[in-house]
NUKOL-487795 format. One record per residue (C-alpha): residue in one letter; residue number from 0; y, z, x. Coordinates in nm, 2 decimals. Example, Ala and Ser with C-alpha at 12.3 -4.5 7.8 and 13.67 -1.06 7.14 Angstrom:
<nodes>
node residuo:A&num:0&c2:-0.45&c3:0.78&c1:1.23;
node residuo:S&num:1&c2:-0.11&c3:0.71&c1:1.37;
</nodes>
This chain:
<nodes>
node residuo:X&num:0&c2:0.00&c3:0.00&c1:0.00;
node residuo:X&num:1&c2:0.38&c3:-0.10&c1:0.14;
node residuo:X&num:2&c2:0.53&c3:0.21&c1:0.21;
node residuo:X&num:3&c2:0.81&c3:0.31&c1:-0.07;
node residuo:X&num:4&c2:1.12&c3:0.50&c1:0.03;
node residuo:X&num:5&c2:1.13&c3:0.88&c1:-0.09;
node residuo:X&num:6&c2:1.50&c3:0.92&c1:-0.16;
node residuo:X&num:7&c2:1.80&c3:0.80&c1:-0.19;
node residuo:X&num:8&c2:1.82&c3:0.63&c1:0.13;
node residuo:X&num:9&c2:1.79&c3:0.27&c1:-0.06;
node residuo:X&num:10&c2:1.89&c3:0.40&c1:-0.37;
node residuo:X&num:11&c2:1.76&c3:0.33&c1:-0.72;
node residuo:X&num:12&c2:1.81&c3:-0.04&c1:-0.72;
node residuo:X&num:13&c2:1.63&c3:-0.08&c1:-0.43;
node residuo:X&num:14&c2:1.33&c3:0.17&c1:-0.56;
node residuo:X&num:15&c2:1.30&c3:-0.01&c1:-0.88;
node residuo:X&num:16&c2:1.28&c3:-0.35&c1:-0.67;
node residuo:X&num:17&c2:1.02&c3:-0.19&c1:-0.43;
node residuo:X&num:18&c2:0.79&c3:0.01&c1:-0.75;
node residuo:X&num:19&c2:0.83&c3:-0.32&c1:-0.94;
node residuo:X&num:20&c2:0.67&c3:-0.53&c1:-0.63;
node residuo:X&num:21&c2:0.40&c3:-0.29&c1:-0.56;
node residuo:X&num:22&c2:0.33&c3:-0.28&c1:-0.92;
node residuo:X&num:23&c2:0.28&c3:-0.64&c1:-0.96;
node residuo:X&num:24&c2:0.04&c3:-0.65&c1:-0.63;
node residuo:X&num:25&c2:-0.17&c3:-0.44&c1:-0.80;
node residuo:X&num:26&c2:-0.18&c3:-0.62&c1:-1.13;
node residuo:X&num:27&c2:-0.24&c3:-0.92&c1:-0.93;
node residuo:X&num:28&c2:-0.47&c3:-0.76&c1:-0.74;
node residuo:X&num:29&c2:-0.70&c3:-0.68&c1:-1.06;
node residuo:X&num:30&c2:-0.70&c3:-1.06&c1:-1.21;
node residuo:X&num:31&c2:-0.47&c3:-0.94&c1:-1.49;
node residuo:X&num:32&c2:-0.27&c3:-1.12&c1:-1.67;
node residuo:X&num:33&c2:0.12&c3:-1.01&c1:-1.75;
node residuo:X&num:34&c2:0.01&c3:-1.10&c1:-2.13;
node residuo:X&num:35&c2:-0.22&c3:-0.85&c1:-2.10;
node residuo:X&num:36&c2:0.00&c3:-0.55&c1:-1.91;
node residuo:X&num:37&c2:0.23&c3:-0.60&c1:-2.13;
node residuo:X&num:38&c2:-0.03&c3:-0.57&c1:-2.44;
node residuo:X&num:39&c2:-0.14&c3:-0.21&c1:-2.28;
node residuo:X&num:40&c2:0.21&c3:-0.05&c1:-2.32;
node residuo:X&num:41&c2:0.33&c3:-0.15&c1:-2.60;
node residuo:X&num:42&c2:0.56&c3:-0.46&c1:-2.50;
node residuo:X&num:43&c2:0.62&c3:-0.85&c1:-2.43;
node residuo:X&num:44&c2:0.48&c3:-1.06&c1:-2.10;
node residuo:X&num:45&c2:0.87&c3:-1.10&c1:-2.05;
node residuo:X&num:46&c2:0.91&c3:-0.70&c1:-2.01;
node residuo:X&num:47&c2:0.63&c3:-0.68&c1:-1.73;
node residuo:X&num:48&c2:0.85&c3:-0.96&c1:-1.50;
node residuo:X&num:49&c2:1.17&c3:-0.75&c1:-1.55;
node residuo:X&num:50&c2:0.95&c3:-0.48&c1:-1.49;
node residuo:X&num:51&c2:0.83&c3:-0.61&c1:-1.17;
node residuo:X&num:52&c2:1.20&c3:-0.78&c1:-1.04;
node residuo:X&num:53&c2:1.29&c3:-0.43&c1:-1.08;
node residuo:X&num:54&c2:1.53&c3:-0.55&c1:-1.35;
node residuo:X&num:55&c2:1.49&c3:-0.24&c1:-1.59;
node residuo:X&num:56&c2:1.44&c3:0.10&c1:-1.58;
node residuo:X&num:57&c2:1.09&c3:0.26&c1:-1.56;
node residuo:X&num:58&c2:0.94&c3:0.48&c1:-1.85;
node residuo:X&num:59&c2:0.67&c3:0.72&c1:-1.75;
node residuo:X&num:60&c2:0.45&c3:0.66&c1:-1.96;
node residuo:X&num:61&c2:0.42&c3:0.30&c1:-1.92;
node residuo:X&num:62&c2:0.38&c3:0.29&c1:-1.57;
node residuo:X&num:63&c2:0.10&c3:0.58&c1:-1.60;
node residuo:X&num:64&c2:-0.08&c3:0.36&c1:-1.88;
node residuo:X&num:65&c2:-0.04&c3:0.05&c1:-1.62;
node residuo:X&num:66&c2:-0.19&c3:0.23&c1:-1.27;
node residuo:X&num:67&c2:-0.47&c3:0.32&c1:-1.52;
node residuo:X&num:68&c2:-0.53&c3:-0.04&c1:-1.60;
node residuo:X&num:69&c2:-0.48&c3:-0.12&c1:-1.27;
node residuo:X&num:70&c2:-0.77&c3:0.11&c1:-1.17;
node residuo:X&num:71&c2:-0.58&c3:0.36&c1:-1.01;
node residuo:X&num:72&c2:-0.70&c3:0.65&c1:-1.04;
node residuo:X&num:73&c2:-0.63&c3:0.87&c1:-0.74;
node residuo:X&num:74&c2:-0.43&c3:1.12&c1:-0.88;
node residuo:X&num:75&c2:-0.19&c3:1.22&c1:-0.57;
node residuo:X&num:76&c2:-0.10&c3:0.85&c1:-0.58;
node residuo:X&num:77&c2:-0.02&c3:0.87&c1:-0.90;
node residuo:X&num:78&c2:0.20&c3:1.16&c1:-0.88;
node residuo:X&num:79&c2:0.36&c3:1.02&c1:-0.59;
node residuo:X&num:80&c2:0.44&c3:0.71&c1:-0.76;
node residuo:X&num:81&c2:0.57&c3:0.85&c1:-1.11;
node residuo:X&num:82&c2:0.78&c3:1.06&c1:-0.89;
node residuo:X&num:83&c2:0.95&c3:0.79&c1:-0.80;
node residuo:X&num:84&c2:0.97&c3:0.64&c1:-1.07;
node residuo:X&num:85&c2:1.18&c3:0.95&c1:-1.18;
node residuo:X&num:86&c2:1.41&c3:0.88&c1:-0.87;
node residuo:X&num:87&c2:1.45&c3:0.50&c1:-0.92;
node residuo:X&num:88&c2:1.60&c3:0.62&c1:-1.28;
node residuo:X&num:89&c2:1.85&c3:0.82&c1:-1.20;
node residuo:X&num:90&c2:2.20&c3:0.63&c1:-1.29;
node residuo:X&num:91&c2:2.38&c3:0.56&c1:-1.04;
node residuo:X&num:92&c2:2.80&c3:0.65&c1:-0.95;
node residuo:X&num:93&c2:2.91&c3:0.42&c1:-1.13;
node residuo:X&num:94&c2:2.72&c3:0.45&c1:-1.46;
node residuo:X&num:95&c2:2.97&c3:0.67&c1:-1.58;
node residuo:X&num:96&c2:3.20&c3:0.39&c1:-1.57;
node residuo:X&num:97&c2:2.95&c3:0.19&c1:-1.82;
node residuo:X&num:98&c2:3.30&c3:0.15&c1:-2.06;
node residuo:X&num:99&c2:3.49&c3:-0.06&c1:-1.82;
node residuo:X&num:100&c2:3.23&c3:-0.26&c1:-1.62;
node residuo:X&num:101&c2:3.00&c3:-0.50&c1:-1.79;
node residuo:X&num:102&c2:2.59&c3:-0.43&c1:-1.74;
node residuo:X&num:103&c2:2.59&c3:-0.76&c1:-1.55;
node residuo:X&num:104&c2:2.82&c3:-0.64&c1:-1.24;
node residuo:X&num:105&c2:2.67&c3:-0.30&c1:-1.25;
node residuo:X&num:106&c2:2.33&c3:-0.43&c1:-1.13;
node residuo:X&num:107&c2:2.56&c3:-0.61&c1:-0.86;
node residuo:X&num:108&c2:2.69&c3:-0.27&c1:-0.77;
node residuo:X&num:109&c2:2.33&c3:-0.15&c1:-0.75;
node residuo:X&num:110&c2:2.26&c3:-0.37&c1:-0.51;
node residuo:X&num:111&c2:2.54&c3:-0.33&c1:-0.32;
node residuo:X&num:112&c2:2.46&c3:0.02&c1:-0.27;
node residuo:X&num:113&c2:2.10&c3:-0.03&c1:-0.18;
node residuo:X&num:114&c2:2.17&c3:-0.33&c1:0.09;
node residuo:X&num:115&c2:2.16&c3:-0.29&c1:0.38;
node residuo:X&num:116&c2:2.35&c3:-0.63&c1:0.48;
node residuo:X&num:117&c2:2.61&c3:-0.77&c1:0.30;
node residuo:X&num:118&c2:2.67&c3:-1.15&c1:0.34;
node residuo:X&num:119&c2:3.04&c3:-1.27&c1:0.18;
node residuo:X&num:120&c2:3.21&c3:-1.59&c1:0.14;
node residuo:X&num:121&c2:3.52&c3:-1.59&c1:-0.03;
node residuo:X&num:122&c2:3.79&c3:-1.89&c1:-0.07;
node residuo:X&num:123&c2:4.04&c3:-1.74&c1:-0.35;
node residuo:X&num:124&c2:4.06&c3:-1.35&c1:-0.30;
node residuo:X&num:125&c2:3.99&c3:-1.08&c1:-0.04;
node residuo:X&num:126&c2:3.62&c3:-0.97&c1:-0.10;
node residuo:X&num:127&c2:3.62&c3:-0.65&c1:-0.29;
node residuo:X&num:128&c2:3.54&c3:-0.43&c1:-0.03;
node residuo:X&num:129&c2:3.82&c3:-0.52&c1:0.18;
node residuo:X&num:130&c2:4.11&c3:-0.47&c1:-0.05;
node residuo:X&num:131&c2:4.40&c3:-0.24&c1:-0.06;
node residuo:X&num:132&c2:4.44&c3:-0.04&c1:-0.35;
node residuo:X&num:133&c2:4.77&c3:-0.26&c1:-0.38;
node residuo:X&num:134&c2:4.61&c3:-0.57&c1:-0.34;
node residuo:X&num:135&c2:4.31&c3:-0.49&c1:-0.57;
node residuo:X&num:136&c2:4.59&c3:-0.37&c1:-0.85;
node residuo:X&num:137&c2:4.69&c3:-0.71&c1:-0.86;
node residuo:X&num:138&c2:4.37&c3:-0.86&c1:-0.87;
node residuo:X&num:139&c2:4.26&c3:-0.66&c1:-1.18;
node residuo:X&num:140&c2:4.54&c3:-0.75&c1:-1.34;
node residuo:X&num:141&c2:4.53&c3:-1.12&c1:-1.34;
node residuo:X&num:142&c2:4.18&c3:-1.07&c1:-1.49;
node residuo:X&num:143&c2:4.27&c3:-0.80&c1:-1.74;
node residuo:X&num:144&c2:4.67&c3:-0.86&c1:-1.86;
node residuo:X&num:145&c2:4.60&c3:-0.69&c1:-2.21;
node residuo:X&num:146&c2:4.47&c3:-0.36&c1:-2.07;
node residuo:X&num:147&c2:4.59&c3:-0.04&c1:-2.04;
node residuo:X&num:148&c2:4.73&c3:0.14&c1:-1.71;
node residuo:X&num:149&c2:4.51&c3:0.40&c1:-1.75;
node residuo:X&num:150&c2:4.17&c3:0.15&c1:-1.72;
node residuo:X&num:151&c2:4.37&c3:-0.06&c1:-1.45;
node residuo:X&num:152&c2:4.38&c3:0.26&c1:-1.26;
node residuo:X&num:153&c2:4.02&c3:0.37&c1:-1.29;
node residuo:X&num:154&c2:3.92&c3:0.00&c1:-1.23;
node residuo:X&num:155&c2:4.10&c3:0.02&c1:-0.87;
node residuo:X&num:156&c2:3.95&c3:0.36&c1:-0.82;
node residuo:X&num:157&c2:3.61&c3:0.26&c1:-0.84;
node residuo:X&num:158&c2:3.67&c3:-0.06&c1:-0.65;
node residuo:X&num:159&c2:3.83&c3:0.19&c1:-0.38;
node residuo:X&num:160&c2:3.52&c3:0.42&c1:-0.43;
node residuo:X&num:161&c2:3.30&c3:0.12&c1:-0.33;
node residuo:X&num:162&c2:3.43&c3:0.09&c1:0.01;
node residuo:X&num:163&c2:3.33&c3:0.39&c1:0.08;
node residuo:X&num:164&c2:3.01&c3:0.24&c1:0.28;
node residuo:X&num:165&c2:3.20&c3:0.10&c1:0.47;
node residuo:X&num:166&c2:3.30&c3:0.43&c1:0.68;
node residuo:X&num:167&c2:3.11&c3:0.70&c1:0.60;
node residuo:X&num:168&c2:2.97&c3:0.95&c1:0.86;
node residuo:X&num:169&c2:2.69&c3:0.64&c1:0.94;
node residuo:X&num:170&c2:2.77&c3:0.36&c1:0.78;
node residuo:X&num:171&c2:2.44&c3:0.18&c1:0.61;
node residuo:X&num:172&c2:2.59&c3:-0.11&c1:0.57;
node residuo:X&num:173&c2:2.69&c3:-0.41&c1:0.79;
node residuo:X&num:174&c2:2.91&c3:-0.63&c1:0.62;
node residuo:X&num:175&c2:2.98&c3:-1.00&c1:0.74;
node residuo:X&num:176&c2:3.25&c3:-1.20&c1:0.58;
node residuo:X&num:177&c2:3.38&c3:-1.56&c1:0.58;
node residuo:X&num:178&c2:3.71&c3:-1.58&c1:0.43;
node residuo:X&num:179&c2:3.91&c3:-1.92&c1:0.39;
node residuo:X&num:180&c2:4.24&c3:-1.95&c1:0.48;
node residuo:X&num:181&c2:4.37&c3:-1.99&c1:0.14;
node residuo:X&num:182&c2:4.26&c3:-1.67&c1:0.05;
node residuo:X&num:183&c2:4.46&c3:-1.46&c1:0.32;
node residuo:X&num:184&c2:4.76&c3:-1.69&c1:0.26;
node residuo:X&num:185&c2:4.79&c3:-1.68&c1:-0.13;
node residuo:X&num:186&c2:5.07&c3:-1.41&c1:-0.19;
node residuo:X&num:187&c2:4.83&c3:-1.18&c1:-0.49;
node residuo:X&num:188&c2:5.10&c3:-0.94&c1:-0.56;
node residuo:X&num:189&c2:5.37&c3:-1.05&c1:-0.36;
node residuo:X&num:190&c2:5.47&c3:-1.12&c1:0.06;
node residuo:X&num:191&c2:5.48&c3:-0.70&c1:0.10;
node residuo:X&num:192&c2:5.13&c3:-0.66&c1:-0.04;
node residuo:X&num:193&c2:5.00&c3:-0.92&c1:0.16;
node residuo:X&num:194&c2:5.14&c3:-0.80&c1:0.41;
node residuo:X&num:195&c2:4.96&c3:-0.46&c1:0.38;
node residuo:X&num:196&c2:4.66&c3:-0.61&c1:0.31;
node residuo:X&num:197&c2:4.63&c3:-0.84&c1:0.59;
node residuo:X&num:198&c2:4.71&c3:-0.53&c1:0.87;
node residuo:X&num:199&c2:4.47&c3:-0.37&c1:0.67;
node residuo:X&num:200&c2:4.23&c3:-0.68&c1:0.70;
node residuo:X&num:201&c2:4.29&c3:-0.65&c1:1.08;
node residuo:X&num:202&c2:4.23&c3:-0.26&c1:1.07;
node residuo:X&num:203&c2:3.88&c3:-0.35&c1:0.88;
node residuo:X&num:204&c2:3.80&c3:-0.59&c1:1.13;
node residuo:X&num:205&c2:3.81&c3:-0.29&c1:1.43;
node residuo:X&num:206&c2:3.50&c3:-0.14&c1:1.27;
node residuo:X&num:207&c2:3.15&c3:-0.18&c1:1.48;
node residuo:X&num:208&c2:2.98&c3:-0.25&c1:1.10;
node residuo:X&num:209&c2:3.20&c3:-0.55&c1:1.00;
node residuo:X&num:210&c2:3.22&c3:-0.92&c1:1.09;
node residuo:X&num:211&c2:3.57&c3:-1.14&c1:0.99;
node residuo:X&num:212&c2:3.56&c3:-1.50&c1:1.05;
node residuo:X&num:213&c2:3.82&c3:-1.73&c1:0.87;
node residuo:X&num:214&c2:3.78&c3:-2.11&c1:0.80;
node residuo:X&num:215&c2:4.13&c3:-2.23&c1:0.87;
node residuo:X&num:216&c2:4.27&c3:-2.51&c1:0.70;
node residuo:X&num:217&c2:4.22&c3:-2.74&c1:1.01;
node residuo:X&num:218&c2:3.86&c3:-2.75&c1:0.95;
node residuo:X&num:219&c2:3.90&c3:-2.99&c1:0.69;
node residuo:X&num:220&c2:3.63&c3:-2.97&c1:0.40;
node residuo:X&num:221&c2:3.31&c3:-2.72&c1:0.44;
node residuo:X&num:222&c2:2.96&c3:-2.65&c1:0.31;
node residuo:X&num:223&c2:3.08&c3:-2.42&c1:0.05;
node residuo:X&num:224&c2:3.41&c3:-2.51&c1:-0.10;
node residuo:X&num:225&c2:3.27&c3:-2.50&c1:-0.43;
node residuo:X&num:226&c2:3.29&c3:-2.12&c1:-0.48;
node residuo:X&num:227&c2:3.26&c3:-1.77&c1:-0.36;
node residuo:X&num:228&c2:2.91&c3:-1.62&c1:-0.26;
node residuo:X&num:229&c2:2.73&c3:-1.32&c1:-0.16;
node residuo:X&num:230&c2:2.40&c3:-1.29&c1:0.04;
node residuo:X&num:231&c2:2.24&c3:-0.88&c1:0.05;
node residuo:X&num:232&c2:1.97&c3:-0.83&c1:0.23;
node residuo:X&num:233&c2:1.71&c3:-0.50&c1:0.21;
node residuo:X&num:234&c2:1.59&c3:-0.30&c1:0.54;
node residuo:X&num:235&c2:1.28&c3:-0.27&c1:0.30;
node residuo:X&num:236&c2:1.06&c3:-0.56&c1:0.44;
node residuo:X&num:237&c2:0.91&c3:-0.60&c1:0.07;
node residuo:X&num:238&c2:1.21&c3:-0.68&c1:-0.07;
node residuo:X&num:239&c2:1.33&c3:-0.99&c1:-0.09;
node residuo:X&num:240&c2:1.75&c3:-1.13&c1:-0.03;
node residuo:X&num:241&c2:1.93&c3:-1.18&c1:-0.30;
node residuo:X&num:242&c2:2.21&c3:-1.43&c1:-0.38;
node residuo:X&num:243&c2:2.52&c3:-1.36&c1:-0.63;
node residuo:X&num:244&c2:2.72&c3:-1.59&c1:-0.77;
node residuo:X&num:245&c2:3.00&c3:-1.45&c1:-0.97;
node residuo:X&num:246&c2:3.10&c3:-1.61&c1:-1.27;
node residuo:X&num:247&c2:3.42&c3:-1.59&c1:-1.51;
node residuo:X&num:248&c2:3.20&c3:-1.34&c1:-1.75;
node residuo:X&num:249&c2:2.86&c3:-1.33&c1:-1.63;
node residuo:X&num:250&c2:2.67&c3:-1.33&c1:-1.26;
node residuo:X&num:251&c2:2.39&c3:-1.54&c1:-1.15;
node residuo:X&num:252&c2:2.13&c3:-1.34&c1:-0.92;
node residuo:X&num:253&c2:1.89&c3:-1.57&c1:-0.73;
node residuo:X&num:254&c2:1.59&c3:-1.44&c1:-0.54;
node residuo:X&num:255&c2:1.34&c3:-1.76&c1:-0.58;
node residuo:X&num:256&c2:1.29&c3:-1.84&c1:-0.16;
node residuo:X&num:257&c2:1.41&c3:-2.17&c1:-0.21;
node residuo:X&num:258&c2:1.77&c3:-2.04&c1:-0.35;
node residuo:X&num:259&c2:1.81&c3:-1.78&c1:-0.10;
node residuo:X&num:260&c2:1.69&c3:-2.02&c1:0.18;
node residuo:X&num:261&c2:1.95&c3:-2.26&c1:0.06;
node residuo:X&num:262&c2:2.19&c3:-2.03&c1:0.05;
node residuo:X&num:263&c2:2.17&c3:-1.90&c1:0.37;
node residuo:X&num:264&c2:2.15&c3:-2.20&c1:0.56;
node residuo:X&num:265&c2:2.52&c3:-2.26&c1:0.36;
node residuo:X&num:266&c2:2.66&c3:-1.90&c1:0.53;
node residuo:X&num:267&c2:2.50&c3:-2.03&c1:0.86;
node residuo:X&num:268&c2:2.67&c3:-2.32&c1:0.86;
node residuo:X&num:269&c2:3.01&c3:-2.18&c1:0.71;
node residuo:X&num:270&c2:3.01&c3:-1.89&c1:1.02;
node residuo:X&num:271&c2:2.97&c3:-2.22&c1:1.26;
node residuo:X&num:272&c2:3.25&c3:-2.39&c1:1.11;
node residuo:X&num:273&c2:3.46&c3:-2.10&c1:1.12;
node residuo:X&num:274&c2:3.68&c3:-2.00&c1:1.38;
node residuo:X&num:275&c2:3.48&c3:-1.70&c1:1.58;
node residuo:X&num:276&c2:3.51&c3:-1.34&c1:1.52;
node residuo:X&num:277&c2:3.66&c3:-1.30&c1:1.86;
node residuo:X&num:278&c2:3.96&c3:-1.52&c1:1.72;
node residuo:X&num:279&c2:4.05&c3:-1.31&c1:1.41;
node residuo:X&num:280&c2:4.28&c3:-1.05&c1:1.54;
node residuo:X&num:281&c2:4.48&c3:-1.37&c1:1.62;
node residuo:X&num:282&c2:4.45&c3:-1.57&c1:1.32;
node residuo:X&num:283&c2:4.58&c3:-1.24&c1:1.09;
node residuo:X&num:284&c2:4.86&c3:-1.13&c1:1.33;
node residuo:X&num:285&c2:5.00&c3:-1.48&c1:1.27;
node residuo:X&num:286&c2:4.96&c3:-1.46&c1:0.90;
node residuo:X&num:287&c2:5.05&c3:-1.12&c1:0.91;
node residuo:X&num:288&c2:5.42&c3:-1.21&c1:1.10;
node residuo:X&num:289&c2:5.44&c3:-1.47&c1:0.81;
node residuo:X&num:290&c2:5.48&c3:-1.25&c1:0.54;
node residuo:X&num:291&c2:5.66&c3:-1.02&c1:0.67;
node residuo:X&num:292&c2:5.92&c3:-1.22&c1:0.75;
node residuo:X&num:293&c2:5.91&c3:-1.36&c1:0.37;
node residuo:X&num:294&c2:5.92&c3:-0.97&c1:0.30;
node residuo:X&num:295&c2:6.27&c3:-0.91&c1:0.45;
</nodes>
């Protein structure tokens, strides 16, 4: 059996991913047919393969009734197992902000959480977890005009709170990110907040756990000028990268090998386009002299 993580060091998104995968092995290892799983607790075929994608939450009882099926019957295995399974549902932060944030970017957050690498390409905005608290009022704004200041304050909070693995005590995350030009140069809130932004950009990019490369506008067109993307990949070896692609009011999450493999040959070839990490400090002081001159 792959060894699953016995705490919160991958988090529940990444324990529901890793029960769901062992779970399906062992189905598979039986001859049995999702059909038939999901016949034994109560549900649809369709429920067993968000079962096993780690999609949805566990119930106790289900998986017990399933490790009997799947003839297993040793019972501090079992234990073990529906222990976890009690750890891979507890909520996590930012379930209590279920009122503001639509179920479809709270799996993203999820995985955010549990990655261990974090893969960005942006062409319009600073990725999220780069942002000032300035920049990122701005950018909740444009998306939400008609809402109250209080929810525009929590929504910046939580964005803020996000960034937080970033430079805790030891960081679990490494974060690489390809930003085009346009993005660093569009003035979201104005040459002063760009201006904070991009020192703080340059601040960022000081940190041992986080990569800045910029496609400047001399490079012409590029693999991905299509749209914004996001790679996260798991230091669990059974878990598979995943891809999301953000939408105006939905996300896409690909995990099929030949998505992620196509995806990731895109970031490869964007971070050769790029100008190289080494040449960021420059490329943002320049900017950075820009808008502060439009500032005065």
């Amino acid at each position: 059996m792959a060894q699953l993580p016995g705490g919160a060091g991958g988090g529940p998104t990444a324990l529901r991913m890793l029960l769901g995968s062992h779970l399906r092995r062992l189905r598979e290892a039986q001859s049995i047919s999702r059909e038939t799983a999901g016949w034994e607790i109560r549900a649809s075929e369709s429920k067993i393969s968000r079962m096993e994608l780690g999609r949805v939450s566990f119930k106790e009882r289900d998986v017990a009734d399933l490790l009997t099926l799947y003839g297993v019957d040793d019972e501090e295995e079992r234990a073990r197992l529906l222990g976890l399974v009690r750890e891979a549902n507890t909520p996590g932060w930012w379930h209590r902000e279920g009122d503001i944030l639509p179920s479809w970017f709270q799996s993203y957050l999820g995985l955010e959480a549990s990655a261990s690498l974090i893969r960005t390409y942006e062409i319009q905005f600073i990725p999220g977890l780069l942002q000032t608290p300035e920049y990122a009022r701005s950018v909740i704004i444009l998306g939400n005009r008609s809402a109250p200041s209080w929810e525009i304050d929590r929504r910046v909070s939580l964005r803020m709170r996000r960034q937080e693995l970033l430079t805790r005590d030891k960081p679990a995350k490494k974060v690489w990110v390809v930003i085009d030009e346009a993005a660093l140069r569009r003035p979201i809130g104005g040459s002063s907040v760009m201006a904070a932004q991009i020192a703080h950009l340059a601040d960022v990019a000081k940190l041992s756990n986080v990569r800045i490369q910029v496609i400047p506008f001399t490079a012409g067109g590029h693999a991905a000028a299509g749209g914004a993307f996001t790679i996260l990949r798991f230091s669990e070896p059974d878990l598979s990268d995943v891809v999301y692609i953000e939408q105006m009011n939905s996300a896409l999450y690909l995990d099929k090998a030949e998505d992620v493999d196509y995806y990731t040959a895109m970031m490869e070839q964007l971070c050769i386009q790029a100008e190289p990490p080494a040449r960021t400090p420059e490329i943002l002081d320049e900017i950075l002299r820009d808008f502060k001159a439009q500032a005065r």
